[in-house]
N, C-alpha and C positions, 0 to 999 in steps of 0.2 A: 452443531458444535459451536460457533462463530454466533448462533445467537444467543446464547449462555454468558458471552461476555456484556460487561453493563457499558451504559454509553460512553462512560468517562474512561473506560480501557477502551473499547473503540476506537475515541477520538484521538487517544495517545498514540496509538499505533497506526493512525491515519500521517499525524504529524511526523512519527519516527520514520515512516516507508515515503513518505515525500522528499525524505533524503536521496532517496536512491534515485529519483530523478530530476537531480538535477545536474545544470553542467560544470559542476566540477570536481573534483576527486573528493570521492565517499569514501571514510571509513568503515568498512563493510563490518568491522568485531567491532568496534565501537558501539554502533547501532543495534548486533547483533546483540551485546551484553543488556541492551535497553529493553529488546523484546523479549530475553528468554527464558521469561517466567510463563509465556504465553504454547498452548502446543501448536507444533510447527503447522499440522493440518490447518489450522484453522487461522493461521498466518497466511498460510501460501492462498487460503482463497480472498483471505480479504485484500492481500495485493492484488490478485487477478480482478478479483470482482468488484473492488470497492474503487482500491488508490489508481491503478493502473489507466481505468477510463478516463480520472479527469486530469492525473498527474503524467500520462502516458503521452499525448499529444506533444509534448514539449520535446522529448525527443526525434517528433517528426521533421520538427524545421532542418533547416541547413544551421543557423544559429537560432539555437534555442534562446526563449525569451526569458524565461525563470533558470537564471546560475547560482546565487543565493541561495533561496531556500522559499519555500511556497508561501502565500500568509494564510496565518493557522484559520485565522476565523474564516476566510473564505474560499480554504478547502473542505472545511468543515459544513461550511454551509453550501457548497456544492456536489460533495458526493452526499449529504441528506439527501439534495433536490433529487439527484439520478437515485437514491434507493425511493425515492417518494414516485418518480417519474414511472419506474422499473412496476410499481404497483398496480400503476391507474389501469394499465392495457397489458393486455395479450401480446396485438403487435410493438409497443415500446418495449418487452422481455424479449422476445426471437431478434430484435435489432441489438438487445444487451448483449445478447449472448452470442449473434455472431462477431460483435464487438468484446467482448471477452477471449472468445478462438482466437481473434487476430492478436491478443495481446498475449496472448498464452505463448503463443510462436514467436514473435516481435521479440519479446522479454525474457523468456525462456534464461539466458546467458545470466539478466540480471537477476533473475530469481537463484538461478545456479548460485551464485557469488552470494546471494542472501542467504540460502540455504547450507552454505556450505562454513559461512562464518557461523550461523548460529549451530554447527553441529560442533565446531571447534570453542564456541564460547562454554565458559565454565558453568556450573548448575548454580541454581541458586536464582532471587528477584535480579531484576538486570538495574542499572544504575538510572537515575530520574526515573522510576516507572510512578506510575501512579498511587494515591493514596496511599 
């Protein structure tokens, strides 16, 4: 499902879900209005599997380093490298993936609040989406 969409929506919704981690108050319908032309299936994994591995860490500090906002080109060109990395090996997948479980559980709350803005946002292309 998630690879249906083209890179240029990809990369939009890499940049939109980097909001959510960052340190400081997200508008969770805001954001939600951004993504909800997109289905949610295929939301919840590119957060899990895509944004969450490189944008996810920043949560771990005591003070997170990224409060702002991520810089687009080199989240972009970091979560390429892990979907490039994720290819090469067998064992870099089983290390993704139990690096994915722990973000599943970790993040769970944030995806809640994701998921629950975009079931309250209105239908229709969501606002700045792509093309």
């Amino acid at each position: 499902m998630a690879d249906a969409l083209s890179q240029v929506d990809r990369e939009f919704i890499w940049e939109v879900m980097s909001e959510f981690f960052v340190d400081t108050e997200v508008d969770y319908d805001l954001e939600a209005r951004r993504l909800k032309q997109f289905p949610r299936g295929t939301l919840r994994e590119i957060f899990f599997r895509e944004v969450a591995p490189v944008c996810g860490p920043n949560f771990l500090t005591p003070v997170p380093p990224v409060w702002q906002g991520f810089d687009a080109d080199e989240l972009k060109r970091e979560i390429n490298e892990l979907l490039a990395r994720r290819k090469k090996s067998v064992a870099r997948r089983l290390l993704c993936e139990a690096n994915i479980s722990f973000y599943r559980f970790w993040l769970r709350d944030v995806w809640k609040k994701v998921d629950t803005a975009l079931e309250r946002s209105p239908a229709g292309p969501g606002k700045n989406a792509p093309g």
